[in-house]
Backbone as XML, in Angstrom:
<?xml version="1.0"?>
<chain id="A" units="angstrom">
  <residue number="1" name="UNK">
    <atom name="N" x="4.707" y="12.451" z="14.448"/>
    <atom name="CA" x="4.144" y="11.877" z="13.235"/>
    <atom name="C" x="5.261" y="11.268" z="12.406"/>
  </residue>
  <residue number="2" name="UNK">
    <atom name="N" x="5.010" y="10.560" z="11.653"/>
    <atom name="CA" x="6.078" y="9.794" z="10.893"/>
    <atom name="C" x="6.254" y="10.286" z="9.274"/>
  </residue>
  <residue number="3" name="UNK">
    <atom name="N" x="7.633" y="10.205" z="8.756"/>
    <atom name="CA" x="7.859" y="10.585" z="8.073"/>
    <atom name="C" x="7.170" y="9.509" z="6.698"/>
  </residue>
  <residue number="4" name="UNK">
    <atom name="N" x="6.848" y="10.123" z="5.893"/>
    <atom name="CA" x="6.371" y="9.564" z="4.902"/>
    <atom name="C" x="6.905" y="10.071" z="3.317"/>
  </residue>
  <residue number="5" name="UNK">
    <atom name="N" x="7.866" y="11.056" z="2.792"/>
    <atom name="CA" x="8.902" y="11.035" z="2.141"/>
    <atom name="C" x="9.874" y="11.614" z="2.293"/>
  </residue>
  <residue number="6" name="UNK">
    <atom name="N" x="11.118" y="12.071" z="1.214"/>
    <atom name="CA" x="12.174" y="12.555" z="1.799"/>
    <atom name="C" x="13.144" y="11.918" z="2.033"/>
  </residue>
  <residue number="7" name="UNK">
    <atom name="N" x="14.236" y="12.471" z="2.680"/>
    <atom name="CA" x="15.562" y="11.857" z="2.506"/>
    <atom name="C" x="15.581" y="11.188" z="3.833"/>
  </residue>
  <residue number="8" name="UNK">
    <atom name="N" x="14.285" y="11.494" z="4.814"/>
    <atom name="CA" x="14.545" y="10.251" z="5.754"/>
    <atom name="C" x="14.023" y="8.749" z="5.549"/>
  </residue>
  <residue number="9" name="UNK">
    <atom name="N" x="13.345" y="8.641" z="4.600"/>
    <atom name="CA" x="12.890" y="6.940" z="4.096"/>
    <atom name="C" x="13.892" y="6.368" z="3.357"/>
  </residue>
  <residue number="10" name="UNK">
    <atom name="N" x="13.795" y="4.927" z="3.552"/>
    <atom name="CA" x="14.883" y="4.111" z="2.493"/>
    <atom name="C" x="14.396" y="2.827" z="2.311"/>
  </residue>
  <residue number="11" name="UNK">
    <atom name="N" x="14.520" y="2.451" z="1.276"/>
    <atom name="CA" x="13.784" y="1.414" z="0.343"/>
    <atom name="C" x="13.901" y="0.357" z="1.715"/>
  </residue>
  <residue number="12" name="UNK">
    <atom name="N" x="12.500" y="-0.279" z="1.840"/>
    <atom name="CA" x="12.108" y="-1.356" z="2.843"/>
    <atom name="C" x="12.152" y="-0.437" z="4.095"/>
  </residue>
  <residue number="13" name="UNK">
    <atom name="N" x="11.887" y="0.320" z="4.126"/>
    <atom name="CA" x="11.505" y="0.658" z="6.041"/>
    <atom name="C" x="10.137" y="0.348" z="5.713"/>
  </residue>
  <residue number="14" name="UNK">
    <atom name="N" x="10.280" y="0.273" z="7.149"/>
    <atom name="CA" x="8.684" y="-0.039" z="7.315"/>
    <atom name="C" x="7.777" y="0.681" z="7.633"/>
  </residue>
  <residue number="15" name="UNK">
    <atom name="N" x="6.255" y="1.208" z="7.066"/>
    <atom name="CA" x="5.523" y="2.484" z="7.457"/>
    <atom name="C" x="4.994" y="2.235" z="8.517"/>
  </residue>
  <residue number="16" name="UNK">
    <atom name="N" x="4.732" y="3.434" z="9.267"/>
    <atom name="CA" x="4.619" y="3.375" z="10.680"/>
    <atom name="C" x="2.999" y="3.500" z="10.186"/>
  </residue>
  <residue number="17" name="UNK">
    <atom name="N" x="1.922" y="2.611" z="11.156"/>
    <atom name="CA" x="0.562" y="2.839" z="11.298"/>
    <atom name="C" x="-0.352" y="4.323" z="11.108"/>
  </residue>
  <residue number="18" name="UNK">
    <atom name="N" x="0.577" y="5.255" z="11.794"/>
    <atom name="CA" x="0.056" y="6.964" z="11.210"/>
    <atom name="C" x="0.347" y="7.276" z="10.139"/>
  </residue>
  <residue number="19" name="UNK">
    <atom name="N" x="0.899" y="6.484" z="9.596"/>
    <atom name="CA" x="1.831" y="7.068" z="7.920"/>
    <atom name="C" x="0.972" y="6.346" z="7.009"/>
  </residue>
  <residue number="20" name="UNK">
    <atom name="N" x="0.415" y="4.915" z="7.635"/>
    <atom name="CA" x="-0.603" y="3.956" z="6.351"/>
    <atom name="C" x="-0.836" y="4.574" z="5.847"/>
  </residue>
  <residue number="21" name="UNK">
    <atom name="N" x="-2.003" y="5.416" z="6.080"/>
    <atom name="CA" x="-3.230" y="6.130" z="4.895"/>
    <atom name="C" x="-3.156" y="7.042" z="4.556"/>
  </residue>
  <residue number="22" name="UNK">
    <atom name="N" x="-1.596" y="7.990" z="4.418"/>
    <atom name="CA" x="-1.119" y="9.093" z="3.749"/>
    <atom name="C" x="-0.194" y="8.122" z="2.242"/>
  </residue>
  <residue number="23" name="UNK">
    <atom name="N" x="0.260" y="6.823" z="3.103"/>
    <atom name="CA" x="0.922" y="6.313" z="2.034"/>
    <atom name="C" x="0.199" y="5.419" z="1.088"/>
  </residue>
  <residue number="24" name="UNK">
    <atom name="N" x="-0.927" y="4.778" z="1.196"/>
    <atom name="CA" x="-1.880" y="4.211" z="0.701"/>
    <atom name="C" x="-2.915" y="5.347" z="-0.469"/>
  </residue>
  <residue number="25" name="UNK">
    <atom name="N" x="-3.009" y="6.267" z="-0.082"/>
    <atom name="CA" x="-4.188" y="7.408" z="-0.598"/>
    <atom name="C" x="-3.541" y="8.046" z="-1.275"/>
  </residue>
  <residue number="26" name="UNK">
    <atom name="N" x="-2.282" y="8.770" z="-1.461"/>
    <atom name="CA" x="-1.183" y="9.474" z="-2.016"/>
    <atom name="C" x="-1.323" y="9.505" z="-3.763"/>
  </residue>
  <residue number="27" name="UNK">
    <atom name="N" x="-1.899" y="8.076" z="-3.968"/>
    <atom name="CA" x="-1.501" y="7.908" z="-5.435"/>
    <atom name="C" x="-2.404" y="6.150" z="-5.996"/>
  </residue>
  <residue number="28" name="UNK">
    <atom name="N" x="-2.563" y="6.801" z="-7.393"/>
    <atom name="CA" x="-2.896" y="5.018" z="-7.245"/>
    <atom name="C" x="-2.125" y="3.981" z="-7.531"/>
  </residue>
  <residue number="29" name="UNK">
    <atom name="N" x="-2.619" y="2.385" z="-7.847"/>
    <atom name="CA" x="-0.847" y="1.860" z="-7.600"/>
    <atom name="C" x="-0.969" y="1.402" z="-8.842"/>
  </residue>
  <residue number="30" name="UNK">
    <atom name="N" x="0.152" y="0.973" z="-9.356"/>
    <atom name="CA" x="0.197" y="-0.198" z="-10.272"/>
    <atom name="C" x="1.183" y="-1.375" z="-10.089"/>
  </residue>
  <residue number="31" name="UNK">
    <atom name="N" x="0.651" y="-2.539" z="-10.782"/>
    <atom name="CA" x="2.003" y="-3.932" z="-9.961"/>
    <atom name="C" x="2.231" y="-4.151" z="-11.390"/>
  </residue>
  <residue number="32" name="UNK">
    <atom name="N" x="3.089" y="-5.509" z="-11.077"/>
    <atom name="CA" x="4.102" y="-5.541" z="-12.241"/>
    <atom name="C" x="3.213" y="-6.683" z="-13.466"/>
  </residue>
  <residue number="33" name="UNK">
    <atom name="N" x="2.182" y="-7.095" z="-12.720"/>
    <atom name="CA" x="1.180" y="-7.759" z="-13.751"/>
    <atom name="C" x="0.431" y="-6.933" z="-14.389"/>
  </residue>
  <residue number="34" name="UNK">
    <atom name="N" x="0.296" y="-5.436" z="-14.194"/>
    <atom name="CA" x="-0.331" y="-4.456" z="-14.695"/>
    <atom name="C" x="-1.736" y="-3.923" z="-14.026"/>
  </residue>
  <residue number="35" name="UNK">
    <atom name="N" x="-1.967" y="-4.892" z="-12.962"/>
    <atom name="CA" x="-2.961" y="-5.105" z="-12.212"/>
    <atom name="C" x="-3.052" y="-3.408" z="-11.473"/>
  </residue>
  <residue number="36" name="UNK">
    <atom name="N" x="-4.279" y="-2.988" z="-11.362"/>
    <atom name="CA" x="-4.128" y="-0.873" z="-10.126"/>
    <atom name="C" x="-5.417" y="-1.291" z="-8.996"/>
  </residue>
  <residue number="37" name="UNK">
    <atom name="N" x="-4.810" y="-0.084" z="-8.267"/>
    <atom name="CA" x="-5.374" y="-0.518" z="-7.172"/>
    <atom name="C" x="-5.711" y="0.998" z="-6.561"/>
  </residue>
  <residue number="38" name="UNK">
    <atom name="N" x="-6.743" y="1.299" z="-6.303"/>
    <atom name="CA" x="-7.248" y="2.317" z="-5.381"/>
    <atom name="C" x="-7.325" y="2.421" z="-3.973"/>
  </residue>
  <residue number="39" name="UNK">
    <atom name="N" x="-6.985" y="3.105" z="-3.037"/>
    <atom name="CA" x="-7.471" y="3.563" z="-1.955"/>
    <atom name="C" x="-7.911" y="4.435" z="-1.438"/>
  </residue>
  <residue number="40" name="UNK">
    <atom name="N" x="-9.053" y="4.747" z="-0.759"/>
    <atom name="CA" x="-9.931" y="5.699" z="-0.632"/>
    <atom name="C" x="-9.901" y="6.462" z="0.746"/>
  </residue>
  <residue number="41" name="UNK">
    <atom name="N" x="-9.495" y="7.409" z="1.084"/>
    <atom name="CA" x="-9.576" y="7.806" z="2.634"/>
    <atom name="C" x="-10.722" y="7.195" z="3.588"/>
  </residue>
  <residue number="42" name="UNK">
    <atom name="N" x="-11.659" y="7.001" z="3.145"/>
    <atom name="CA" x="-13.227" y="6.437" z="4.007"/>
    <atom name="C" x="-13.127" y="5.051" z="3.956"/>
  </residue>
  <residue number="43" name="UNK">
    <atom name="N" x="-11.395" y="4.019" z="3.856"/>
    <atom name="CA" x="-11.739" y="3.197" z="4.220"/>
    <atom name="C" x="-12.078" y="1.910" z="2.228"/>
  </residue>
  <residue number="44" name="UNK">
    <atom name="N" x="-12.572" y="2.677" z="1.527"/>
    <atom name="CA" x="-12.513" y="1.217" z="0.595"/>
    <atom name="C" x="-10.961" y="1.380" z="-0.088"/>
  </residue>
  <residue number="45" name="UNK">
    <atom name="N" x="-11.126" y="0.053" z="-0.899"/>
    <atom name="CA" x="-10.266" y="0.157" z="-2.269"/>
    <atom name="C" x="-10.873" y="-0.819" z="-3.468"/>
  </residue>
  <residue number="46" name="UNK">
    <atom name="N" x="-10.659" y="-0.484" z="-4.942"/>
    <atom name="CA" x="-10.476" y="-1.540" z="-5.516"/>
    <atom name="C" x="-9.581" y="-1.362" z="-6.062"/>
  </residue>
  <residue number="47" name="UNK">
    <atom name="N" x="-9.795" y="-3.034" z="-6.383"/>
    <atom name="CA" x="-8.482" y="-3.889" z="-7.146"/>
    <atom name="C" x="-8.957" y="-4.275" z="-8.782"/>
  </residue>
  <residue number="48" name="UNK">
    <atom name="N" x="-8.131" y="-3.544" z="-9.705"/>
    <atom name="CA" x="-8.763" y="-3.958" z="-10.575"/>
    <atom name="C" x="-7.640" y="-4.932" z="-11.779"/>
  </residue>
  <residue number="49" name="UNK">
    <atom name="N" x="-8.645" y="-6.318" z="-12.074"/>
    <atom name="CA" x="-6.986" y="-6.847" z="-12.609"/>
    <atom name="C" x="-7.927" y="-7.784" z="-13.974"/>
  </residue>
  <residue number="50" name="UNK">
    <atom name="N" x="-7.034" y="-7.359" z="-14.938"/>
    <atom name="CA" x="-7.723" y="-7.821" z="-16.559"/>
    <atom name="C" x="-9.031" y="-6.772" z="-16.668"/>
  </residue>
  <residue number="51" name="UNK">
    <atom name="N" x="-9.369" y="-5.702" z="-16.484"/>
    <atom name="CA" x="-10.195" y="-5.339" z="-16.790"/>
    <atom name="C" x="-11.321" y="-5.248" z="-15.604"/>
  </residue>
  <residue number="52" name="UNK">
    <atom name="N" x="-11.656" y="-6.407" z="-14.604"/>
    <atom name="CA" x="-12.329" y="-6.232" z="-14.052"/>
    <atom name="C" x="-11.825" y="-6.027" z="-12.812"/>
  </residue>
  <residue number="53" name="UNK">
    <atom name="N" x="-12.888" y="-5.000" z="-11.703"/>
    <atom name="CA" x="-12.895" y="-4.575" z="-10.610"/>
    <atom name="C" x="-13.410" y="-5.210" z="-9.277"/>
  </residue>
  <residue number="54" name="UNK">
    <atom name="N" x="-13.015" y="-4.813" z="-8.317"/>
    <atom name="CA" x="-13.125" y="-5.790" z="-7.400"/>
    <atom name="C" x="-13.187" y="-4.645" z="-6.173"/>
  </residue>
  <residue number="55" name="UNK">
    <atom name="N" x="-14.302" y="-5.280" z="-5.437"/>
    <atom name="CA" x="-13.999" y="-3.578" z="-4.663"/>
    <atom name="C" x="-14.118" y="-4.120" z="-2.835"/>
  </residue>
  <residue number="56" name="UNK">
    <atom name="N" x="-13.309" y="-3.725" z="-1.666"/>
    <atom name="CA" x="-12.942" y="-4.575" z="-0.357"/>
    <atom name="C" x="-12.887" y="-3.176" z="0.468"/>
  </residue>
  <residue number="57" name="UNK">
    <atom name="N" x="-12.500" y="-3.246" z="1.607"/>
    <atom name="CA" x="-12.269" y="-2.177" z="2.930"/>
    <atom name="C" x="-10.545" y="-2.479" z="3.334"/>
  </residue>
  <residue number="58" name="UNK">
    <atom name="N" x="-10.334" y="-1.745" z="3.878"/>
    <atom name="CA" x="-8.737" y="-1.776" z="4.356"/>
    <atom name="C" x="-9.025" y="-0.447" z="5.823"/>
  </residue>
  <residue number="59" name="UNK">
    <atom name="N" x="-8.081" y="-1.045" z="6.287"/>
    <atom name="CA" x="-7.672" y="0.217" z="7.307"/>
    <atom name="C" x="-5.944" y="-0.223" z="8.396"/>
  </residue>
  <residue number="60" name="UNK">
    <atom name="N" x="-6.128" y="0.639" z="9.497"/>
    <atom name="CA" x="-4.942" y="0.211" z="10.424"/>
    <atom name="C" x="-5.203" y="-0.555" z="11.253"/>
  </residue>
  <residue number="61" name="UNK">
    <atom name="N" x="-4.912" y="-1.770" z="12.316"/>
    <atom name="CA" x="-5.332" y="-2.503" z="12.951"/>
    <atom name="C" x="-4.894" y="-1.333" z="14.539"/>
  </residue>
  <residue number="62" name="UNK">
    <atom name="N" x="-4.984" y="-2.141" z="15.817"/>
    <atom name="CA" x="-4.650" y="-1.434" z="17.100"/>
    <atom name="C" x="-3.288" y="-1.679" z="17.105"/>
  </residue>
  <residue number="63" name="UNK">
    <atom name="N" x="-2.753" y="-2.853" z="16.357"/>
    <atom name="CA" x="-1.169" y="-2.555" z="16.147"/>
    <atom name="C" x="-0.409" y="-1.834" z="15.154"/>
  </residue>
  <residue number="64" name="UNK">
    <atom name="N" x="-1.005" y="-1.373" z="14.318"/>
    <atom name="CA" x="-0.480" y="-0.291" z="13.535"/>
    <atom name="C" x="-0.166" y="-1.319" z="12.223"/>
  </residue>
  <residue number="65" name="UNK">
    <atom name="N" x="-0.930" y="-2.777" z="12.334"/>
    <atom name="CA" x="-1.048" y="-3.374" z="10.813"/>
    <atom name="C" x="-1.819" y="-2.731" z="10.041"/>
  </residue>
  <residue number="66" name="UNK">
    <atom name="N" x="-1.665" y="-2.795" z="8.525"/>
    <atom name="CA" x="-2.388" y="-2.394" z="7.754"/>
    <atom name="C" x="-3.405" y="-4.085" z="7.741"/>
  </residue>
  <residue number="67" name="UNK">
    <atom name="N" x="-4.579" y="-4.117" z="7.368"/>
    <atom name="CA" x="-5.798" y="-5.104" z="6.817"/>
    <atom name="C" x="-6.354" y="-4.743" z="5.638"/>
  </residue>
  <residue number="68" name="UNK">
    <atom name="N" x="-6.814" y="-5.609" z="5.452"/>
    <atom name="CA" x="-8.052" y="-5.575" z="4.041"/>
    <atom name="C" x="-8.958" y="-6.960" z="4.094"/>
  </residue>
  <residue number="69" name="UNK">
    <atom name="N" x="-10.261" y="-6.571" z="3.727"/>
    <atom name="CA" x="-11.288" y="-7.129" z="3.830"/>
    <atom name="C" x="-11.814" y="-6.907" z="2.206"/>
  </residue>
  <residue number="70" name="UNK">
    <atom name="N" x="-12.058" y="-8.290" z="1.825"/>
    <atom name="CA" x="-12.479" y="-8.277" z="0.509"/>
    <atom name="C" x="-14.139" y="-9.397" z="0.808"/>
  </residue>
  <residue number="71" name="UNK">
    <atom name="N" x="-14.965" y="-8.889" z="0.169"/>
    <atom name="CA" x="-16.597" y="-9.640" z="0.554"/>
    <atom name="C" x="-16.428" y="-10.826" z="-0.316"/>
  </residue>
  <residue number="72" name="UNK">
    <atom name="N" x="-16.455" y="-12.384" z="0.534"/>
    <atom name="CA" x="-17.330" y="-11.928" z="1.578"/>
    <atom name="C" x="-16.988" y="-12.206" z="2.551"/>
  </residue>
  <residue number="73" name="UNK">
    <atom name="N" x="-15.692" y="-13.113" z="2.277"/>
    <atom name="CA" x="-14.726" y="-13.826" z="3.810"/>
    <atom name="C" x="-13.305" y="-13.283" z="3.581"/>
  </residue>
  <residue number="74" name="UNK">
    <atom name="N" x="-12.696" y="-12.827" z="2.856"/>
    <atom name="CA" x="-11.339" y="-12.967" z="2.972"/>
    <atom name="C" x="-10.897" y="-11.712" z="3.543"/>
  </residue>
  <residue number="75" name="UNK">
    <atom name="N" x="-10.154" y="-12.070" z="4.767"/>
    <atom name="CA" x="-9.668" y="-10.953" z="5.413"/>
    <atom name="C" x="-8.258" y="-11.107" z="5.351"/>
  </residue>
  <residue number="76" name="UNK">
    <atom name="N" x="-6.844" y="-10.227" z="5.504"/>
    <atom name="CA" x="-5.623" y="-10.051" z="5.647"/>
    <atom name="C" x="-5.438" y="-9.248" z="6.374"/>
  </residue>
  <residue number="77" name="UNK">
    <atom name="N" x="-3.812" y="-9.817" z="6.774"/>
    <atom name="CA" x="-2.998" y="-8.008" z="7.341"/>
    <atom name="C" x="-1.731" y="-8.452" z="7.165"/>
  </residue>
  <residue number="78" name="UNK">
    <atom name="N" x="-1.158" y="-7.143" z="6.604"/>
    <atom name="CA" x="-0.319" y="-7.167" z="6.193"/>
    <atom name="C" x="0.786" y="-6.463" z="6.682"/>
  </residue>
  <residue number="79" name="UNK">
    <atom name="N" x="2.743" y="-6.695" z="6.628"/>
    <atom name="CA" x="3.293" y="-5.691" z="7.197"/>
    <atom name="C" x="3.413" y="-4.808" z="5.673"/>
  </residue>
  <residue number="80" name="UNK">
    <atom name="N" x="3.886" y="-3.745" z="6.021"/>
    <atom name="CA" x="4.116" y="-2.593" z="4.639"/>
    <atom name="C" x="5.603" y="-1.897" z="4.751"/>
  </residue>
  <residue number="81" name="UNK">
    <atom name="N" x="5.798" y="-1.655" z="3.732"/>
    <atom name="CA" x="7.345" y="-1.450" z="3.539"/>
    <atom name="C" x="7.793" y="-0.158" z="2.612"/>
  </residue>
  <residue number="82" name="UNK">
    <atom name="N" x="8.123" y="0.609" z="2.377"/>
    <atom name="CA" x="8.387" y="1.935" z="1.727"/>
    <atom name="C" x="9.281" y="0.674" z="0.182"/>
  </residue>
  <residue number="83" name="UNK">
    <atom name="N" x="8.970" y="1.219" z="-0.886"/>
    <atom name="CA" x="9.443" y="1.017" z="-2.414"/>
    <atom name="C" x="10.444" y="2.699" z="-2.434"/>
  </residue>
  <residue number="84" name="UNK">
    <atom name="N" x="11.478" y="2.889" z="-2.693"/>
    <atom name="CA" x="12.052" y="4.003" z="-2.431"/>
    <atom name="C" x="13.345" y="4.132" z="-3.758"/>
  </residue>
  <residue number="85" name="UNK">
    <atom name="N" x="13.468" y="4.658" z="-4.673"/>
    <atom name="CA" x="13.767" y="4.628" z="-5.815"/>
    <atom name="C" x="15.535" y="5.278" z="-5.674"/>
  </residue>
  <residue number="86" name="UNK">
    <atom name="N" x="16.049" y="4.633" z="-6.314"/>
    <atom name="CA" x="17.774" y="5.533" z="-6.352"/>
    <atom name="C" x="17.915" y="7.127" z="-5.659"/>
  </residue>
  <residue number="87" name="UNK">
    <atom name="N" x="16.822" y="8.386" z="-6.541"/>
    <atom name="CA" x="16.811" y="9.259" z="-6.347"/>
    <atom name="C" x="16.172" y="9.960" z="-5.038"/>
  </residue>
  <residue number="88" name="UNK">
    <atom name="N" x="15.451" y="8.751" z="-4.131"/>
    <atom name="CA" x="15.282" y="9.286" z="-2.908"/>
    <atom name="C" x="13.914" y="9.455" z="-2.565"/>
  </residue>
  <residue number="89" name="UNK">
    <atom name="N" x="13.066" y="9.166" z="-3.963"/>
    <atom name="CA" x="12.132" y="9.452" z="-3.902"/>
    <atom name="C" x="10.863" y="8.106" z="-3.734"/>
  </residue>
  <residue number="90" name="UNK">
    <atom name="N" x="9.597" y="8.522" z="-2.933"/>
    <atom name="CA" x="8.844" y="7.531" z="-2.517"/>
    <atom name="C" x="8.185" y="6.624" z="-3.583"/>
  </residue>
  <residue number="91" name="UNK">
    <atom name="N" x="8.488" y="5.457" z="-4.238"/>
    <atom name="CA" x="7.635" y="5.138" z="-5.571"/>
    <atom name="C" x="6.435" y="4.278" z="-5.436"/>
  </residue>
  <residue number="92" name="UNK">
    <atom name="N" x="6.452" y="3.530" z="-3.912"/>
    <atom name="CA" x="5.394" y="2.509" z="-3.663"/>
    <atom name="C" x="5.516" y="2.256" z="-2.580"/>
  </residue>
  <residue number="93" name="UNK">
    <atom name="N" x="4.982" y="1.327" z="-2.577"/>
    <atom name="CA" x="4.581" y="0.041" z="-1.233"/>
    <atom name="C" x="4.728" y="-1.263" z="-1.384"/>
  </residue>
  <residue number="94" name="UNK">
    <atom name="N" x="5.055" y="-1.625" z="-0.572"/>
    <atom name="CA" x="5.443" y="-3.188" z="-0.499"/>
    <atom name="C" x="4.327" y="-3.828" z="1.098"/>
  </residue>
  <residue number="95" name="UNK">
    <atom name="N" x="3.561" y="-4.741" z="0.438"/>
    <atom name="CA" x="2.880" y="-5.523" z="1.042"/>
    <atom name="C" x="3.383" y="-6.881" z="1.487"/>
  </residue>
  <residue number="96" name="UNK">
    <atom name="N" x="3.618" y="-6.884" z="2.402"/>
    <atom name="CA" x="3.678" y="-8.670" z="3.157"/>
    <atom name="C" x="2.716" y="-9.276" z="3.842"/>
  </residue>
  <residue number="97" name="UNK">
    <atom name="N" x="1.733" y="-10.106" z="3.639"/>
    <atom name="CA" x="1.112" y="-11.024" z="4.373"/>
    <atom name="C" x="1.749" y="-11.431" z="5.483"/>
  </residue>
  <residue number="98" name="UNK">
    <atom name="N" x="1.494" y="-11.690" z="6.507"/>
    <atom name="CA" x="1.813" y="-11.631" z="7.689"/>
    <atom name="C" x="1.472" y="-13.139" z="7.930"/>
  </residue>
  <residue number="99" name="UNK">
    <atom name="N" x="0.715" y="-13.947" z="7.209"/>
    <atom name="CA" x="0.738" y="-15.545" z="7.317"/>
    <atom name="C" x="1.917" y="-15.781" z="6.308"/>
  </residue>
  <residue number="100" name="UNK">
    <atom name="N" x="2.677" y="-15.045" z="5.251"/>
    <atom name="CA" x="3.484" y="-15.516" z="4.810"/>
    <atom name="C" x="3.001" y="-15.429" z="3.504"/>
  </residue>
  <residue number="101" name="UNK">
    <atom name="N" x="3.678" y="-15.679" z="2.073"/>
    <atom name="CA" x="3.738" y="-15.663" z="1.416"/>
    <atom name="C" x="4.459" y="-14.251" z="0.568"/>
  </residue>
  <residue number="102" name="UNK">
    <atom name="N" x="4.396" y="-14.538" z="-0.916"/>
    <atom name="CA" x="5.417" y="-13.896" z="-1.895"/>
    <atom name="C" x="4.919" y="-12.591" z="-1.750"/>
  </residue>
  <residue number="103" name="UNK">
    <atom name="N" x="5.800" y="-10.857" z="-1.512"/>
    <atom name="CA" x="5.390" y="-9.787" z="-1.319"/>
    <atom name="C" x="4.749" y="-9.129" z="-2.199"/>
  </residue>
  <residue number="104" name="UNK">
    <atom name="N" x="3.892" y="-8.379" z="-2.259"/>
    <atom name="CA" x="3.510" y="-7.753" z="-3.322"/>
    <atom name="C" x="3.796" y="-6.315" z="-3.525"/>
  </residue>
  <residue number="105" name="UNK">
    <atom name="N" x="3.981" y="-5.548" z="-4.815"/>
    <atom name="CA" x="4.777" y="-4.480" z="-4.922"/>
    <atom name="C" x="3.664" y="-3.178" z="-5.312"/>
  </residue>
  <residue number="106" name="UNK">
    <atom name="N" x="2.885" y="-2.948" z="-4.900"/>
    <atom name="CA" x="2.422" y="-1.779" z="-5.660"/>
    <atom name="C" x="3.442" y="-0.139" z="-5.952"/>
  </residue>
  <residue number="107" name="UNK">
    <atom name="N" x="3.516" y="0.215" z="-7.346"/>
    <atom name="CA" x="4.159" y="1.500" z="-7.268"/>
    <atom name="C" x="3.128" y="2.351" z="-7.663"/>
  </residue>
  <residue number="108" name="UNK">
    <atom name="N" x="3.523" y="3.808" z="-7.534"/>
    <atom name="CA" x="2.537" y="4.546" z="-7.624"/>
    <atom name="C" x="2.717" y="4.796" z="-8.549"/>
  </residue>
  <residue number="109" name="UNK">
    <atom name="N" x="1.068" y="5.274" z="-9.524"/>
    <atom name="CA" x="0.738" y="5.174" z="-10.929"/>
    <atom name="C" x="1.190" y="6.312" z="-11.688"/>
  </residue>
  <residue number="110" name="UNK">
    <atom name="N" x="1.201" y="6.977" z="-10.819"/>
    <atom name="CA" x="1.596" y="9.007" z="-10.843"/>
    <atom name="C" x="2.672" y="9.206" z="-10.225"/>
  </residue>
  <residue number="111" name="UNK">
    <atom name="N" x="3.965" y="9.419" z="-10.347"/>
    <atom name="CA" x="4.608" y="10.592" z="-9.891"/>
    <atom name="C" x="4.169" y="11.207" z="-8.541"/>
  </residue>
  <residue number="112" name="UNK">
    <atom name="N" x="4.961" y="10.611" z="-7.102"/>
    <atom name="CA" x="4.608" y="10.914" z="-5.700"/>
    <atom name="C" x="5.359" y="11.965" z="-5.119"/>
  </residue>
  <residue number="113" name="UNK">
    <atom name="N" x="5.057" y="13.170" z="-4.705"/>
    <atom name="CA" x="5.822" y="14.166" z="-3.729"/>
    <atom name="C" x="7.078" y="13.281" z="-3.240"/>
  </residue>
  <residue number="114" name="UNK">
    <atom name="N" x="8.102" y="14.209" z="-3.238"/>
    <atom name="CA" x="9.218" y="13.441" z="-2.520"/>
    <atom name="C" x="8.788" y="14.344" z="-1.417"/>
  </residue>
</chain>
């Protein structure tokens, strides 16, 4: 199984597919537009940004991508990356689109187990 905090992660590794949805569910997120984001073990999340909510599916692909499906067409996958703070400890996730574009940072909203 893969490590998911601790002194073996370091800012930008990349989470291994068994680790997604311990590292996704752990906490909720917040980005730097102020925008949070939920994930749910059964598979949903929302996204909630200015106030309003937005609610899609996510899971692991057979390659160990993370996806998300937002209704009623837009699908992604993304690679994911450990956010890992001076002190060692796990603070977020880092999302990359996998067609490309600017990464996105979710940290966790709460205070995460190291």
């Amino acid at each position: 199984m893969s490590q998911t905090t601790g002194p073996d992660i370091h800012d930008g590794d990349p989470i291994d597919g068994d680790a997604i949805p311990e590292a996704l569910t752990r906490s909720s997120f917040r980005y730097a537009d102020g925008a949070t984001q939920v994930f749910t073990r059964d598979g949903r999340t929302t996204f909630t940004e200015n106030g309003t909510p937005t609610s899609g599916e996510w899971g692991v692909d057979e390659n160990g991508r993370f996806w998300s499906f937002w209704p009623p067409s837009y699908r992604a996958t993304y690679d994911v990356s450990w956010i890992v703070d001076a002190d060692g400890r796990a603070a977020g996730v880092r999302f990359v689109d996998v067609r490309g574009g600017v990464p996105s940072k979710g940290r966790y909203a709460l205070p995460a187990p190291n």
